[in-house]
C-alpha positions as CSV (number, residue, x, y, z in Angstrom):
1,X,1.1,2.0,3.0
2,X,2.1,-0.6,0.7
3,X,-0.3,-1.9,-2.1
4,X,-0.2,-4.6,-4.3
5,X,-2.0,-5.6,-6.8
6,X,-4.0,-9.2,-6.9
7,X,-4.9,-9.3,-10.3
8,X,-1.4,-9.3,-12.0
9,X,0.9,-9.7,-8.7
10,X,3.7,-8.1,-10.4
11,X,2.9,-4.3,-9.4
12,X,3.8,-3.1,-6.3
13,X,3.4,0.8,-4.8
14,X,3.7,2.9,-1.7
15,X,1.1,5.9,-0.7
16,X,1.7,8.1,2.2
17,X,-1.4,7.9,4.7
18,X,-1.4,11.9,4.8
19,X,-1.7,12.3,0.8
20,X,-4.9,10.1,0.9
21,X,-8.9,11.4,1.5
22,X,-10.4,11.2,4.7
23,X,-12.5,8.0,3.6
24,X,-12.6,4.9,5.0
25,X,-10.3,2.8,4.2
26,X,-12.8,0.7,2.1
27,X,-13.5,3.1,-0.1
28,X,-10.1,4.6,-0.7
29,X,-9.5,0.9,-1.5
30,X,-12.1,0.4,-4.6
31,X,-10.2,3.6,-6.1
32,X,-7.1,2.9,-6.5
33,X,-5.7,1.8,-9.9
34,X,-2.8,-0.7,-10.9
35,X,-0.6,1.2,-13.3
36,X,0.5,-1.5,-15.0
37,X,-2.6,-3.8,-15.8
38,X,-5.1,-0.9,-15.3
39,X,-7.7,-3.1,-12.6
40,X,-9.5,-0.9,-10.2
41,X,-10.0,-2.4,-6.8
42,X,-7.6,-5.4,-6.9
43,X,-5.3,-4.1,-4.3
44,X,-3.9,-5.8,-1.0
45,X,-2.7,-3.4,1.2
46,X,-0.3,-3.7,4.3
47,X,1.5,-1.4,6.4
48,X,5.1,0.0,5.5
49,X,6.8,-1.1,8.6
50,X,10.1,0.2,7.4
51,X,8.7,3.9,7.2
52,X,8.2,3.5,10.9
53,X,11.0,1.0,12.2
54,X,14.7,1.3,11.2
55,X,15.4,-2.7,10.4
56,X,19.3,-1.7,9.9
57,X,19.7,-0.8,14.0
58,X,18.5,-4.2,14.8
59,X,16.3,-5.1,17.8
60,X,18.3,-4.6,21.6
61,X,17.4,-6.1,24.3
């Protein structure tokens, strides 16, 4: 996953799914922590495509 944080919108991490509780993903949401402002909860978090799909083969079809 990739999270970013709203409140400052400079910090950017990634977690791996498997490392993470077995909450919903609501929950496991209001925990996490920016490390560089320190806001708990601020995050917007999207899928990390390029863990799954290799962008450097390109698409064939």
């Amino acid at each position: 996953m990739l999270v970013f944080c709203v409140e400052c919108q400079q910090h950017n991490g990634r977690l791996k799914l498997a490392d993470l509780p077995d909450w919903d993903w609501s929950e496991i949401s209001a925990h996490l922590k920016c490390t560089f402002c320190g806001k708990v909860g601020w995050v917007d978090t999207r899928l990390d495509w390029g863990e799954v799909v290799d962008f450097a083969k390109g698409v064939s079809g």
